[in-house]
C-alpha positions in Angstrom: 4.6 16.1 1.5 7.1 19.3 1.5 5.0 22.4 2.2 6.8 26.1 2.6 5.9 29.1 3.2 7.3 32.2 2.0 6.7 35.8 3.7 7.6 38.3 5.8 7.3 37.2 9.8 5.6 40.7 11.1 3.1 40.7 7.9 -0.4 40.0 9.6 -1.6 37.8 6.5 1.5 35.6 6.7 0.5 35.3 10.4 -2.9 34.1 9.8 -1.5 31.6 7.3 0.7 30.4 9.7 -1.8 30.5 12.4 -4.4 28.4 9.9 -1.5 26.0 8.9 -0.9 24.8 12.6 -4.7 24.9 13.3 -5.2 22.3 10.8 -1.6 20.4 12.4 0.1 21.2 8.8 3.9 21.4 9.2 5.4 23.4 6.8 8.7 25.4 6.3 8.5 29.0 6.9 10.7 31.2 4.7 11.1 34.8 5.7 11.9 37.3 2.7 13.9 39.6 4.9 16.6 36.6 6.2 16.0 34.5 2.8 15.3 36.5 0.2 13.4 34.3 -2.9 16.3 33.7 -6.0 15.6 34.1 -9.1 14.8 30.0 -9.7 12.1 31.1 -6.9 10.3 33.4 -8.9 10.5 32.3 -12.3 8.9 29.2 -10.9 5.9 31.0 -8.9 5.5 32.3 -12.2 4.6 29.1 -14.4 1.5 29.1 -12.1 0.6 32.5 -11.1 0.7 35.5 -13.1 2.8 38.6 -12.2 -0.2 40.6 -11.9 -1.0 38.4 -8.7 2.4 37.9 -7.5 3.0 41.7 -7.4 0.9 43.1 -4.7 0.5 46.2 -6.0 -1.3 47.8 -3.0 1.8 47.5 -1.0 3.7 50.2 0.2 7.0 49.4 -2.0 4.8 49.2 -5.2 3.2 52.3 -4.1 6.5 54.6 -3.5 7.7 53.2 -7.3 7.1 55.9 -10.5 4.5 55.2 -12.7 7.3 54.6 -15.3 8.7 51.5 -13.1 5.5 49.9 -12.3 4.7 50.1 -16.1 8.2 48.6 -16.9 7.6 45.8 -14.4 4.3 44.8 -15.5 5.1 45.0 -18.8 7.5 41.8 -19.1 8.1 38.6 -16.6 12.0 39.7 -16.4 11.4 43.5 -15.4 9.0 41.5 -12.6 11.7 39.3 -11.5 14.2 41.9 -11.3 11.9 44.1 -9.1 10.6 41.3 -6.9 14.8 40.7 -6.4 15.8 43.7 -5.6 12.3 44.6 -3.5 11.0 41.2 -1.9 8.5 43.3 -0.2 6.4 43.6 -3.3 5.9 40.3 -3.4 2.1 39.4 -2.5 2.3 36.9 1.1 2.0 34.6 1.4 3.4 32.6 -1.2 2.3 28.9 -0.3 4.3 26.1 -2.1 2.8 22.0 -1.8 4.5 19.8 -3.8 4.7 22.1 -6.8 1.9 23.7 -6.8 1.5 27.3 -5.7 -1.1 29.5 -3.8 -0.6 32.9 -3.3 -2.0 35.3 -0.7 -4.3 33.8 2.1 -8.0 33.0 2.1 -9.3 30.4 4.2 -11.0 28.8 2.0 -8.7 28.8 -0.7 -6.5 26.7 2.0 -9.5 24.1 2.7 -9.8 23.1 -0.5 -5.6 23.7 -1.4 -4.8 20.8 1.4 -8.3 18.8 0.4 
């Protein structure tokens, strides 16, 4: 089973992921934004699964300090999304969870129980 996740190492919701993940003695890859950033391929996949209203944490400080005008152009087509989550990783919502092809985002635990079920 290839598990990975994606995030920021000092975000404190990527830490309880983390934290969960080895809790339950899941291995999985831990990819952090600021040394990797995600590629394009990245993205454009997390978005066959999960919209770019949910991928775009848009109570984060980076979507925050954006004009109205950009947030608008980013919401308004996937390849305005893509190109902001490129060139501003930290808009991404984190954690972005990826188990054999399938993708959760953000961290509930919960959602994990019954992702690794």
């Amino acid at each position: 089973m290839s598990i990975q996740i994606y995030g920021i190492s000092q975000c404190n919701t990527v830490k309880k992921a983390r934290k969960w993940l080895a809790d339950q003695h899941i291995n999985a890859e831990f990819i952090d934004f600021k040394k990797t950033p995600p590629t394009i391929t990245d993205i454009q996949f997390w978005l066959t699964q999960v919209p770019k209203e949910t991928l775009i944490n848009r109570k984060s400080t980076t979507w925050r300090k954006l004009s109205n005008n950009e947030q608008t152009i980013a919401l308004s087509n996937d390849d305005e999304a893509i190109r902001l989550m490129i060139n501003h990783s930290s808009v991404i919502k984190r954690p972005v969870l990826v188990k054999n092809q399938l993708i959760l985002v953000g961290f509930d635990p919960q959602r994990y129980t019954e992702f690794f079920a």
